[in-house]
N, CA, C and O atoms as a GROMACS GRO file, in nm:
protein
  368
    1UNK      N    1  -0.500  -3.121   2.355
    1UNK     CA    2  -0.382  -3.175   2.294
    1UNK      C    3  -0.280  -3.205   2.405
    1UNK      O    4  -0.260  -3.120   2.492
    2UNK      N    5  -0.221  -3.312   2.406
    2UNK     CA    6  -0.123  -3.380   2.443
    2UNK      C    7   0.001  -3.278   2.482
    2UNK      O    8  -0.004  -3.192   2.395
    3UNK      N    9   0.110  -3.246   2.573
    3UNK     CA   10   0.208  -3.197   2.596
    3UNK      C   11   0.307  -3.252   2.658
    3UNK      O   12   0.274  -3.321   2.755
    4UNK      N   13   0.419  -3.245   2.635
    4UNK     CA   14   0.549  -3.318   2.707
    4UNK      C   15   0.670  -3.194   2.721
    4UNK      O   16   0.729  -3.143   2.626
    5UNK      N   17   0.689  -3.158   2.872
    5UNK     CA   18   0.814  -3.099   2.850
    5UNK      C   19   0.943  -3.143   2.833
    5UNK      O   20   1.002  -3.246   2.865
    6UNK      N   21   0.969  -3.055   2.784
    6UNK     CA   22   1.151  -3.136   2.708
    6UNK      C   23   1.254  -3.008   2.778
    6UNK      O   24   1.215  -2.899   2.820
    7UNK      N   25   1.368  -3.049   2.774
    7UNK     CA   26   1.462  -2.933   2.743
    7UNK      C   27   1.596  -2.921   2.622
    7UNK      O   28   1.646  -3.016   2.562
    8UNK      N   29   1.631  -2.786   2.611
    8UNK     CA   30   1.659  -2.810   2.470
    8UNK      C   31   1.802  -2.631   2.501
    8UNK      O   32   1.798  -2.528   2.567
    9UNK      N   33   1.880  -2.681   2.426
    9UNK     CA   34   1.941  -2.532   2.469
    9UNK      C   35   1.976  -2.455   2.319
    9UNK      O   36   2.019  -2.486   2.208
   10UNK      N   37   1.925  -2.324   2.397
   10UNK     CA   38   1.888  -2.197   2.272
   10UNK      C   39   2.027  -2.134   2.278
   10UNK      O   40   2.087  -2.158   2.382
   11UNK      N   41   2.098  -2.050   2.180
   11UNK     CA   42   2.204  -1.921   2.229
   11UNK      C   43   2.091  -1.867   2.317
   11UNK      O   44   1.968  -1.863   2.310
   12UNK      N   45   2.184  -1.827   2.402
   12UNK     CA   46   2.131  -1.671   2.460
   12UNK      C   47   2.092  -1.562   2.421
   12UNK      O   48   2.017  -1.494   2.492
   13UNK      N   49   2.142  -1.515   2.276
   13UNK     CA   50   2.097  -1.352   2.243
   13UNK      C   51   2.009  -1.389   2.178
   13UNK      O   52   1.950  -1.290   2.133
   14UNK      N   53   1.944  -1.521   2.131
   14UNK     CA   54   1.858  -1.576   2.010
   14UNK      C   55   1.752  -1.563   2.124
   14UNK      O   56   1.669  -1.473   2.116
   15UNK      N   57   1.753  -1.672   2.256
   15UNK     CA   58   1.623  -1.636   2.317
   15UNK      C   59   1.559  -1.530   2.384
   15UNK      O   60   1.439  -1.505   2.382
   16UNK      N   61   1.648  -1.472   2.441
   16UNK     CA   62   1.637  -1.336   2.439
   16UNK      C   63   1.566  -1.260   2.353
   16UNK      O   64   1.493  -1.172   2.400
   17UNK      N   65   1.574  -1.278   2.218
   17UNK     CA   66   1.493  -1.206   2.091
   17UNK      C   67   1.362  -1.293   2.061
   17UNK      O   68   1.288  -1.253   1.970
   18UNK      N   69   1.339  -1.374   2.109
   18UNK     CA   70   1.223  -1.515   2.100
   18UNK      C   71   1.138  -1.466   2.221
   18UNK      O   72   1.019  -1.444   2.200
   19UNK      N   73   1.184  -1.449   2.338
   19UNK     CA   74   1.127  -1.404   2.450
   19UNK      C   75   1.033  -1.288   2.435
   19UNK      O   76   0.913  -1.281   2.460
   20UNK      N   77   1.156  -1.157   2.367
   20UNK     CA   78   1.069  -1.019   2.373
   20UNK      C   79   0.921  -1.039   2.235
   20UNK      O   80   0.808  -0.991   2.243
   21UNK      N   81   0.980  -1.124   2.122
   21UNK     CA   82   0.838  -1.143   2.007
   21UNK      C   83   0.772  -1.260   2.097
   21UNK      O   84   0.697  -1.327   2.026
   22UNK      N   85   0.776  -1.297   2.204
   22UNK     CA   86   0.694  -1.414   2.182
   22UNK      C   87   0.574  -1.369   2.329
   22UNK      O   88   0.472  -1.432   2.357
   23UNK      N   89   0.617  -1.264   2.389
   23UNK     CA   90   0.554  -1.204   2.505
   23UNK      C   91   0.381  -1.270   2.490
   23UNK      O   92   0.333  -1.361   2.558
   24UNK      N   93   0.328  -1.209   2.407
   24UNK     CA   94   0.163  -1.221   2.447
   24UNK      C   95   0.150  -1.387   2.430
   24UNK      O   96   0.066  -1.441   2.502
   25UNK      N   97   0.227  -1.472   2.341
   25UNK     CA   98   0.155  -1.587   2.306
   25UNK      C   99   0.261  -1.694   2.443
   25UNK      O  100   0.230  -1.800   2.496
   26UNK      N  101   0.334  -1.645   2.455
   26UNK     CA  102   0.458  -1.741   2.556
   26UNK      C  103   0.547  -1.803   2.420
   26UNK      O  104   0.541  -1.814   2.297
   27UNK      N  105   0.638  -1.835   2.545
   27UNK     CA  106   0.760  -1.904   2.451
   27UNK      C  107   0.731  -2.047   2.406
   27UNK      O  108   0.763  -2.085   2.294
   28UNK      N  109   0.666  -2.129   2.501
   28UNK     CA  110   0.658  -2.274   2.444
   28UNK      C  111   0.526  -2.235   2.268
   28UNK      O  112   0.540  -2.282   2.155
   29UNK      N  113   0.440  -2.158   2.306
   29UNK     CA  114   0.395  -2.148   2.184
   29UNK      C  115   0.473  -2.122   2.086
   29UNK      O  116   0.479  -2.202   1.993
   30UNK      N  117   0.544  -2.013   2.086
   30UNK     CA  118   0.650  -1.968   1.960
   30UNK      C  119   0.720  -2.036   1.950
   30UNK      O  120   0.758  -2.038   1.833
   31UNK      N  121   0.789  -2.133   2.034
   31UNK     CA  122   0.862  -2.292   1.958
   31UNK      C  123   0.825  -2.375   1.894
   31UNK      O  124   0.872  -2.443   1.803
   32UNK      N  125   0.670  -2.365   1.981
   32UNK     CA  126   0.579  -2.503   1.904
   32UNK      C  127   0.551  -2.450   1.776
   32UNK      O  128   0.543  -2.523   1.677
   33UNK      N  129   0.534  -2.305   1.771
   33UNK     CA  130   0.474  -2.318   1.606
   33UNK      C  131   0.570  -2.293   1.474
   33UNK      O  132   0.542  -2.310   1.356
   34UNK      N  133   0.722  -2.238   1.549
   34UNK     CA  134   0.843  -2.263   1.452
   34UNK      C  135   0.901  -2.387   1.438
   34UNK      O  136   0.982  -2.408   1.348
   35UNK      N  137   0.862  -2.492   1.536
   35UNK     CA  138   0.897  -2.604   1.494
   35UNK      C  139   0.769  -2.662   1.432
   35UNK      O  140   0.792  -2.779   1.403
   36UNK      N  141   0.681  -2.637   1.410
   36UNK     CA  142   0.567  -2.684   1.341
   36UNK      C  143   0.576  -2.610   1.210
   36UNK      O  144   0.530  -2.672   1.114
   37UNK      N  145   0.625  -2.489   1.186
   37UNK     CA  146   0.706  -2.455   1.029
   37UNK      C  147   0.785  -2.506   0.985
   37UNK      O  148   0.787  -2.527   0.864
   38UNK      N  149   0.888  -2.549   1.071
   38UNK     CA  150   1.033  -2.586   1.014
   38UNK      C  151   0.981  -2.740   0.947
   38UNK      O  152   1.001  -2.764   0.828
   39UNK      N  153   0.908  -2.845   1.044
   39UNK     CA  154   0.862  -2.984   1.010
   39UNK      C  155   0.762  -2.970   0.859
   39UNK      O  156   0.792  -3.049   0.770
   40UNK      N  157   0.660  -2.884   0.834
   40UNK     CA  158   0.654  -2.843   0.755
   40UNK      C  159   0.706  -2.817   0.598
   40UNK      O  160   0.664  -2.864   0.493
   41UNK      N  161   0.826  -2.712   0.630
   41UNK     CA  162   0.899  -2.694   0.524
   41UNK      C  163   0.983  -2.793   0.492
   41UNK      O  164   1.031  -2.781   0.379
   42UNK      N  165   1.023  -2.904   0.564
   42UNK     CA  166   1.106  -3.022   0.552
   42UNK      C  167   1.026  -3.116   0.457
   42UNK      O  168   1.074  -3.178   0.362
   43UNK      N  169   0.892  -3.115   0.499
   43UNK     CA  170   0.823  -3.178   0.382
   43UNK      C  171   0.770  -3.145   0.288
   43UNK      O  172   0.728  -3.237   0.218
   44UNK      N  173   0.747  -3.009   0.240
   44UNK     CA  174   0.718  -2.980   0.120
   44UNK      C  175   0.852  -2.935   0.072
   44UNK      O  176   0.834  -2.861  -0.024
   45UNK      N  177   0.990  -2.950   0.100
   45UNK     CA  178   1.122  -3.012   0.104
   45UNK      C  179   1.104  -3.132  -0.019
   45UNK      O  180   1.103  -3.140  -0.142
   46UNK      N  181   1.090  -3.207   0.086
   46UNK     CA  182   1.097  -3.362   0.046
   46UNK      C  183   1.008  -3.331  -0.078
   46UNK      O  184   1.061  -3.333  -0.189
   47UNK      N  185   0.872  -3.302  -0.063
   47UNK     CA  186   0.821  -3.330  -0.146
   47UNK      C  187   0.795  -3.286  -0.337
   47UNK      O  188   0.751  -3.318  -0.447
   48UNK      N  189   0.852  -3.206  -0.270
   48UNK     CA  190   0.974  -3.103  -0.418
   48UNK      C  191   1.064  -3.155  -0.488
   48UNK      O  192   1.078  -3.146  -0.610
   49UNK      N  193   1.140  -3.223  -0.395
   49UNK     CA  194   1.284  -3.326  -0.424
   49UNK      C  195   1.200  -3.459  -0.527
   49UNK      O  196   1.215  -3.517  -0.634
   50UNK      N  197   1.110  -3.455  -0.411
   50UNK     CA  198   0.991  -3.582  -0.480
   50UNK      C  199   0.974  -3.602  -0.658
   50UNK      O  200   1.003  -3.682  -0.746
   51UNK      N  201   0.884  -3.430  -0.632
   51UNK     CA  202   0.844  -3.428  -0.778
   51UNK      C  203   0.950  -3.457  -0.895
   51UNK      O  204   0.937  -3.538  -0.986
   52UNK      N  205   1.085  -3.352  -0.864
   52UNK     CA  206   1.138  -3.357  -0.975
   52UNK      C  207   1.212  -3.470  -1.026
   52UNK      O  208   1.250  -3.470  -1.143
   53UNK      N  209   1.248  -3.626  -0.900
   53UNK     CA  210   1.311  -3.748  -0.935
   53UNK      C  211   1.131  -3.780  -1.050
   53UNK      O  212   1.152  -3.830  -1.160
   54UNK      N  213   1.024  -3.758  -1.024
   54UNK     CA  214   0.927  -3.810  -1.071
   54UNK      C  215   0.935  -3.766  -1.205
   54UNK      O  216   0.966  -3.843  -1.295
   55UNK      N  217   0.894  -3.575  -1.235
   55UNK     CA  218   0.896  -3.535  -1.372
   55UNK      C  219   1.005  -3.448  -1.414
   55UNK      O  220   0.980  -3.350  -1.484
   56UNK      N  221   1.118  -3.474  -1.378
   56UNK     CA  222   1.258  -3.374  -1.421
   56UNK      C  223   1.228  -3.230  -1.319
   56UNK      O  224   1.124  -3.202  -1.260
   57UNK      N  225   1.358  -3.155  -1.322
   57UNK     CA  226   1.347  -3.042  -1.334
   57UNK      C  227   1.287  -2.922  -1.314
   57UNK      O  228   1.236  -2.904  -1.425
   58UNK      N  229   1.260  -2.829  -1.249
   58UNK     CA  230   1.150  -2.726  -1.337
   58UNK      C  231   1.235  -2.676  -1.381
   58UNK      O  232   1.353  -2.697  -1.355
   59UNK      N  233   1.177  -2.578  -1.481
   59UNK     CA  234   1.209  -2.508  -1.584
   59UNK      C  235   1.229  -2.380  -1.548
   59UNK      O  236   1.167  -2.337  -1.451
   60UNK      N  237   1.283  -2.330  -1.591
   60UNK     CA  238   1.332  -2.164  -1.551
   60UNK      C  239   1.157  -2.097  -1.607
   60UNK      O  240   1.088  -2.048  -1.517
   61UNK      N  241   1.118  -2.099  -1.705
   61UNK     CA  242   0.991  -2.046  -1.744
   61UNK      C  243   0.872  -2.091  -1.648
   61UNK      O  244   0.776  -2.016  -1.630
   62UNK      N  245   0.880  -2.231  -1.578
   62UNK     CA  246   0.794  -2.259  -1.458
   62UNK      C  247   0.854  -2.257  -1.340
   62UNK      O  248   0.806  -2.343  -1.267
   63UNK      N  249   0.960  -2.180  -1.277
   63UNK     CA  250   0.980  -2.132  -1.246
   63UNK      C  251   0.999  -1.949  -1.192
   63UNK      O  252   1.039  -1.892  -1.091
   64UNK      N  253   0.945  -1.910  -1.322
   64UNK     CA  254   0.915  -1.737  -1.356
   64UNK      C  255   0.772  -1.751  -1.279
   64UNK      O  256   0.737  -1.707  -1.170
   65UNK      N  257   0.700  -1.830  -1.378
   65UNK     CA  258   0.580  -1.835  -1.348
   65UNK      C  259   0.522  -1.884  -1.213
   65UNK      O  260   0.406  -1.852  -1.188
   66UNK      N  261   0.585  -1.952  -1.133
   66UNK     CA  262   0.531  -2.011  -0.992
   66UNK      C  263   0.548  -1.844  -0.925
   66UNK      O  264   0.443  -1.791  -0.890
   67UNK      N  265   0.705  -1.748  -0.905
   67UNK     CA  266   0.706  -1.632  -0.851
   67UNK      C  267   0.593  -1.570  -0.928
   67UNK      O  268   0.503  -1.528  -0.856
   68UNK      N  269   0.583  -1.560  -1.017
   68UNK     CA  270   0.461  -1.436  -1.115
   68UNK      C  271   0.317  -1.468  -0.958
   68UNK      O  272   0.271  -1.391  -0.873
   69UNK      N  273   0.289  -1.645  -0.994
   69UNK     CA  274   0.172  -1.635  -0.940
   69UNK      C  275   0.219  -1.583  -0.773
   69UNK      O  276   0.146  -1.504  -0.713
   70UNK      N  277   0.329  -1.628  -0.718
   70UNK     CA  278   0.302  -1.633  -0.550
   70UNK      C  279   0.313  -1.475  -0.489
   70UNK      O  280   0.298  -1.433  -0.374
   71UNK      N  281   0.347  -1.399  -0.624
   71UNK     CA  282   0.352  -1.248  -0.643
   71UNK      C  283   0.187  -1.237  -0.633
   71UNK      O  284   0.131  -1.207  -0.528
   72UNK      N  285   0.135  -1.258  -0.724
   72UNK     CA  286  -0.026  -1.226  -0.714
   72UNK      C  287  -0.083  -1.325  -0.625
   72UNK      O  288  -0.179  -1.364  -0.691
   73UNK      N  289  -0.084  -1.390  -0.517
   73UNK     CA  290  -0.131  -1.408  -0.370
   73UNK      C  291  -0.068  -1.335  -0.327
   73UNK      O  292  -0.136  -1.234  -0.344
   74UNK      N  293   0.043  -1.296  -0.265
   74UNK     CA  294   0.119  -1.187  -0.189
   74UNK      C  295   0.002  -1.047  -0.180
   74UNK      O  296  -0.028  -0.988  -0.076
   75UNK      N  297  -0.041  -1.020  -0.301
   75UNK     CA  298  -0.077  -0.925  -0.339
   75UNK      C  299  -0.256  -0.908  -0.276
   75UNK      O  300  -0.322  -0.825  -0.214
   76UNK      N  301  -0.275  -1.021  -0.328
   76UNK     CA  302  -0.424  -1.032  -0.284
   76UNK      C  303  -0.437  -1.025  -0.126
   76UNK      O  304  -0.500  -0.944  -0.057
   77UNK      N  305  -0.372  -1.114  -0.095
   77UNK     CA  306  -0.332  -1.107   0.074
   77UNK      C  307  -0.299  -0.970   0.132
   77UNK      O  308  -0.362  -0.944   0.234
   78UNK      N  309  -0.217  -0.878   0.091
   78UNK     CA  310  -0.251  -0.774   0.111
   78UNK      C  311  -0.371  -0.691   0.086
   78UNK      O  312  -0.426  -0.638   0.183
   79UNK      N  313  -0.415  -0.674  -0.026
   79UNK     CA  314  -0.523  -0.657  -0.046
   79UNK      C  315  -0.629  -0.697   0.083
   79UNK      O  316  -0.638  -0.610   0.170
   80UNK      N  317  -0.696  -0.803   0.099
   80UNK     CA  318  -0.754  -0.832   0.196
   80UNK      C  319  -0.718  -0.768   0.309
   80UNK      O  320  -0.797  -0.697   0.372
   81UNK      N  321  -0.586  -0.789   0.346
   81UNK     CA  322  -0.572  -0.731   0.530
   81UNK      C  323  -0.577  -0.592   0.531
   81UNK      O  324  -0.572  -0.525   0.634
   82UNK      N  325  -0.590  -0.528   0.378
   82UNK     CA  326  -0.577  -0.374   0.402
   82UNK      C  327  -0.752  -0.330   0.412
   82UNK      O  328  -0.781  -0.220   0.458
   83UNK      N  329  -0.879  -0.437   0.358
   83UNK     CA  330  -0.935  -0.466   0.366
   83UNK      C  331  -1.033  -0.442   0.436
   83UNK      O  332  -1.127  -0.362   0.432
   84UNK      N  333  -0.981  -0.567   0.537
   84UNK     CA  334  -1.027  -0.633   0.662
   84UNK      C  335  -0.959  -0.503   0.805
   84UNK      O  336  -0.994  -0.502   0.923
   85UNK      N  337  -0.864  -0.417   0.741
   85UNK     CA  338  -0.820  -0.321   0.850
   85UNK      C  339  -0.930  -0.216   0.840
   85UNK      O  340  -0.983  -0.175   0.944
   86UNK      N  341  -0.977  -0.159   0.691
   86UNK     CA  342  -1.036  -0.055   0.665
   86UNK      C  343  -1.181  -0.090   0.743
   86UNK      O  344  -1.234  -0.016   0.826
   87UNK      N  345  -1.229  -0.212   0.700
   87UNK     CA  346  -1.372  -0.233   0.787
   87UNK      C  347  -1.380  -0.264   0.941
   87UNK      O  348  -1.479  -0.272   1.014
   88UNK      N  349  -1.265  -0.278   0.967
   88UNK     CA  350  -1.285  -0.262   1.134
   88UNK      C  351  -1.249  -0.152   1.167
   88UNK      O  352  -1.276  -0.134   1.286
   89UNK      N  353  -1.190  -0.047   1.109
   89UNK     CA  354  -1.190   0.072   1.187
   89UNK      C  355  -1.332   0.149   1.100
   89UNK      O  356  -1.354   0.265   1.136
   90UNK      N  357  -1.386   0.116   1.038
   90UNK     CA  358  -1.536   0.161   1.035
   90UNK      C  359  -1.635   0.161   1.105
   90UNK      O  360  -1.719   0.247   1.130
   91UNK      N  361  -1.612  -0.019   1.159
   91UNK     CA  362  -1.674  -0.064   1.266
   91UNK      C  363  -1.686   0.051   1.414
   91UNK      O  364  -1.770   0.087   1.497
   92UNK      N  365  -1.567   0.070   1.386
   92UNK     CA  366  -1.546   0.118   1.536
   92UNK      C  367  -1.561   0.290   1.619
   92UNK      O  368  -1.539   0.302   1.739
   0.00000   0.00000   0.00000
């Protein structure tokens, strides 16, 4: 993949705190992949804004229900990594 350096200015106490989480992967990674969230969330943004000029609204009741479900992935997802922790320390 393609790379271009840029420069760009951070606060100070912010990179500072970017620096110490971003140690094992480096900093240009942990930019690249919060700005690859942020671009992201801008479009499923948009594309939200999208739906509701298309079908109104949601509804407070599809609304309950989108948290109900993203509650039960949350859940499963845990599930799994507690999982996937238990069989590698079996492994080992």
């Amino acid at each position: 993949m393609a790379t271009k350096k840029v420069t760009v200015t951070i606060p100070e106490d912010l990179l500072d705190e970017i620096r110490t989480e971003a140690a094992e992967r480096g900093l240009s990674a942990y930019v690249a992949e919060a700005l690859r969230f942020k671009r992201d969330r801008d479009r499923l943004r948009e594309l939200a804004d999208w739906l509701q000029e298309e079908h109104g609204p949601v509804t407070d009741d599809e609304h309950v229900e989108a948290l109900e479900e993203l509650a039960d992935l949350d859940a499963e997802h845990e599930r799994r990594r507690a999982t996937a922790k238990d069989n590698a320390g079996e492994a080992a």
